[in-house]
C-alpha positions in Angstrom: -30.4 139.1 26.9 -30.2 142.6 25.6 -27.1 143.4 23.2 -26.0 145.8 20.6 -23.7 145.9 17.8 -23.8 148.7 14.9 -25.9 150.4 16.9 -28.8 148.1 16.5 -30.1 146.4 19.1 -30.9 142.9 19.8 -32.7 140.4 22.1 -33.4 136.8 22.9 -33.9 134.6 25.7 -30.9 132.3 27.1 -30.7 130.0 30.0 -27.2 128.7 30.3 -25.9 127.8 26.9 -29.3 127.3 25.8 -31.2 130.1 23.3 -34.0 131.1 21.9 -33.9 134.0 19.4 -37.2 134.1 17.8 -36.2 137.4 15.5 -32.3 136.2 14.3 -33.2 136.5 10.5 -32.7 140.5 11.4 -29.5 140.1 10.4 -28.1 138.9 7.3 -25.0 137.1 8.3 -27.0 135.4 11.5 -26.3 131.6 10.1 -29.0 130.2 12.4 -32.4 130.6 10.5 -35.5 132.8 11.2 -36.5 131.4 14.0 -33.2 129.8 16.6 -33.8 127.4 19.4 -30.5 125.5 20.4 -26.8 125.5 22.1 -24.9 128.5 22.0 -23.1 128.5 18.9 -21.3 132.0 19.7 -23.4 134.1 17.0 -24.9 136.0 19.8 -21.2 136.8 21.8 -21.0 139.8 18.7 -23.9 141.9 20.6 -22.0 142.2 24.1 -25.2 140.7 25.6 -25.9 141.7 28.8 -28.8 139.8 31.0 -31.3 142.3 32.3 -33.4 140.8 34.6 -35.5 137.3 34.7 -38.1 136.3 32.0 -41.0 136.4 34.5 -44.0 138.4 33.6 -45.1 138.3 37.3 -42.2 141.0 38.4 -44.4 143.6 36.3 -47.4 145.9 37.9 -50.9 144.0 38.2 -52.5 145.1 35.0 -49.5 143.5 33.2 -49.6 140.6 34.7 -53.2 140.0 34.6 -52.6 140.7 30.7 -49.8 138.3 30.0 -51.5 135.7 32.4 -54.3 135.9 30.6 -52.6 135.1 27.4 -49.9 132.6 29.0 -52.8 130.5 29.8 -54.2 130.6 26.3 -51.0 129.8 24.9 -50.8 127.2 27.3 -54.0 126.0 28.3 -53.4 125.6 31.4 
């Protein structure tokens, strides 16, 4: 999800009501912590979020996706 508000910008991943918003602390009335991985708890309705396309690095160009592969397996081992 991509949002703004005060024109500052903001993203984080959600699936349903779930989120993770690894760069929340951003903000200093965020009440969720640095680092957010939970329910929906209505912080992020402020930013107007709007979903932009899937979290799948194999939609980019070959060089990208050989990159992110690359480190998806590390960060995986698989």
């Amino acid at each position: 999800m991509l949002g703004e508000r005060d024109n500052r910008s903001h993203a984080w991943l959600q699936r349903g009501s779930l989120i993770v918003d690894i760069t929340a602390d951003q903000f200093a009335d965020c009440p969720l912590g640095p680092v957010y991985v939970g329910e929906d708890t209505g912080w992020h309705d402020v930013f107007a979020g709007e979903d932009l396309h899937v979290a799948d690095y194999s939609i980019f160009d070959d060089h990208t996706k050989a990159s992110l592969g690359a480190s998806f397996a590390r960060i995986t081992g698989i």
